[in-house]
N, C-alpha and C positions, 0 to 999 in steps of 0.2 A: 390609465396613466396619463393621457393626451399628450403625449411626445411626439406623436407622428411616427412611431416606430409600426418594422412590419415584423407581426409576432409572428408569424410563419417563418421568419426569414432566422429572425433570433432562438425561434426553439429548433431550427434544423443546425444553427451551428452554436448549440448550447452541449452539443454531443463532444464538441472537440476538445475543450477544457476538462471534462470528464474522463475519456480515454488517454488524455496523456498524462494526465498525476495518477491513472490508475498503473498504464503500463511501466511509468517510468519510478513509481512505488514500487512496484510488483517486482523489476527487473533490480533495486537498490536494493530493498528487501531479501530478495534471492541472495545476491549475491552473499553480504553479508552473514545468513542464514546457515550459507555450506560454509564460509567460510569458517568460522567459529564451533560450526557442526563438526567438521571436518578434523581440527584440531583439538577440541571436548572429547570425541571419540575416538583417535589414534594416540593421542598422549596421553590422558588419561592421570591420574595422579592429580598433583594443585594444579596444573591445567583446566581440568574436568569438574573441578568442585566450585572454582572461581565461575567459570563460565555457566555450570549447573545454576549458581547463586545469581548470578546473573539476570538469569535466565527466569528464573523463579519469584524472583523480585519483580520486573517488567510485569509478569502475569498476573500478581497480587495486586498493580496499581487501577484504577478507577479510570481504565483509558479517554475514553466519553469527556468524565468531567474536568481533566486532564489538561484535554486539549482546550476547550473551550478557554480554561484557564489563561495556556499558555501562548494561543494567537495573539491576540492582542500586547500581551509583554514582547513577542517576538518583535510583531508589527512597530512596538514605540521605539525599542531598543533600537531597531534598524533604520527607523526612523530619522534617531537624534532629535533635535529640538528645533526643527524648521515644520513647516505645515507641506502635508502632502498632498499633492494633485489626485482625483479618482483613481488616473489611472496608473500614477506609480503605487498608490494605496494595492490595487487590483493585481501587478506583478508582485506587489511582495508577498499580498497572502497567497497568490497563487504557488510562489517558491515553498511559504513556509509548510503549506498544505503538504507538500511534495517531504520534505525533511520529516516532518510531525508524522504522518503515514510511514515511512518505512522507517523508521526510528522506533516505533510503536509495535512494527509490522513481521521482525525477522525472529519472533523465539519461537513459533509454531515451527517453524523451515526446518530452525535450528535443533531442535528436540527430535526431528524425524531423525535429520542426517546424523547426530548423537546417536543415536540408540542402533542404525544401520552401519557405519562403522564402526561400531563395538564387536558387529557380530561380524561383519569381514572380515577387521584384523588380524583374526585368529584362523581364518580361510589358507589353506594350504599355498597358494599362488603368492597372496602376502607375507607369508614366514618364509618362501622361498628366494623371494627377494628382498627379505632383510637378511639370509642366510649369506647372498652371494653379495651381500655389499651394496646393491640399490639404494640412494642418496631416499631421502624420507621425502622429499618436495616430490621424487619422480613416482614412488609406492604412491601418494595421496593421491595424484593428477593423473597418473596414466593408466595404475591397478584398480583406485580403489573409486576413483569418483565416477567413471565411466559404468560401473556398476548402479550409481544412484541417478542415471540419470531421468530413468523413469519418474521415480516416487517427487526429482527435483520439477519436471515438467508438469506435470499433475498440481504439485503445491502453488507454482507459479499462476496457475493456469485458473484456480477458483480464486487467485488471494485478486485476480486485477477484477472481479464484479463485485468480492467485498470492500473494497477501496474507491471504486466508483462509487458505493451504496455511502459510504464513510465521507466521499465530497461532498454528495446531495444532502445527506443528515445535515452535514454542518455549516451548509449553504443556506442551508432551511432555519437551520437557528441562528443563524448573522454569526455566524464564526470560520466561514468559509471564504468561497469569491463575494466580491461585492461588486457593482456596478462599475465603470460599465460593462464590465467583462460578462457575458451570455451563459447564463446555467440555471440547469433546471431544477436545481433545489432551489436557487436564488427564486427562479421565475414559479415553484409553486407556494412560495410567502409570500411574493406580492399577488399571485394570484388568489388567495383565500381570503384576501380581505375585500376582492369585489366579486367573490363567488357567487351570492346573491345576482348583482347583474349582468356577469356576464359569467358562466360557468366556463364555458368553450375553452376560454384560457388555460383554467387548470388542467383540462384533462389531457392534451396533448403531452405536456409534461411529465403529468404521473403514468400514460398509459407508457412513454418512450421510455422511461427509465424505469419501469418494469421488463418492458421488452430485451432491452441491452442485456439489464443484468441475468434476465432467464438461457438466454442466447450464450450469453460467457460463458456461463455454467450449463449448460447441456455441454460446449464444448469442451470443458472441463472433466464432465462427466465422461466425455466420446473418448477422450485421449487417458482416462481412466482404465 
């Protein structure tokens, strides 16, 4: 590159931009996921069929090609018609990443919690406190989600290493972070085009971001 830059220094904090659109996907995603979960499954009726549809529809889409699509419209639209510096260019995909990921990211959540309050509902503890009057906000939040909160932690918990894998793809194909902001999908495209002279580059990058994402997920798997 001849920048003068210290590639050790850039690939140890190429980790940070990667961990916070994973966790802060993963926690947007969540959220939204029970929520709609939660509601598809205890109401039931055109509630449940809208939200199924929903639901159904996201799944069917080409999410990949998708996005790639719609970075860059996001990027111009927010844009406007002045010309942008690197590094406002760098915050804004960095937000859009963050939006695009769990916008994309909440109908796997949602279909669990769907399908696990269907079969609570009907749970004696549930019809005991719609028997006695129990407002529906307090049955959902104090009966019935405290119940999911396993299957919810678990889902959280593998979605933030496929969300990181989902940065670096898209970093890698220039529809992610760009310069100058540090990342290791960004730094293994420009590393494979002087792979030849210097390999060293690349590997740092590929072997970290195999490590992370293996790590997420054992602990995914542990709290499993």
């Amino acid at each position: 590159m001849r920048l003068g830059r210290d590639l050790f220094a850039r690939w140890a904090i190429g980790a940070r931009p990667s961990l916070i659109i994973g966790f802060v996907a993963a926690a947007a995603s969540t959220i939204i996921g029970v929520t709609l979960g939660l509601i598809a499954g205890y109401l039931g009726g055109v509630a449940d069929k809208v939200i199924s549809w929903i639901i159904d529809f996201f799944l069917s889409l080409p999410i990949l090609l998708l996005v790639l699509a719609i970075v860059p419209i996001m990027q111009k639209s927010l844009a406007g018609s002045g010309d942008l510096t690197p590094d406002e260019t760098s915050r804004i995909r960095f937000m859009v990443l963050i939006v695009i990921l769990f916008v994309f990211g909440w109908m796997g959540l949602a279909r669990l919690v769907r399908g696990e309050v269907k079969s609570l509902r009907e749970r004696e503890f549930v019809q005991a406190a719609r028997a006695i009057g129990v407002p529906t906000r307090a049955i959902l939040f104090r009966e019935i989600l405290p119940n999911l909160v396993g299957p919810i932690i678990v889902s959280a918990s593998i979605s933030v290493p496929a969300y990181i894998t989902y940065e670096a793809t898209l970093s890698y194909l220039g529809a992610g972070l760009v310069e100058p902001t540090a990342s290791w999908g960004r730094t293994i495209a420009d590393a494979q085009n002087l792979f030849a002279t210097y390999p060293l580059w690349l590997w740092p990058s590929v072997i970290g971001l195999s490590l992370l994402v293996l790590a997420l997920s054992l602990l995914g798997d542990s709290i499993r």
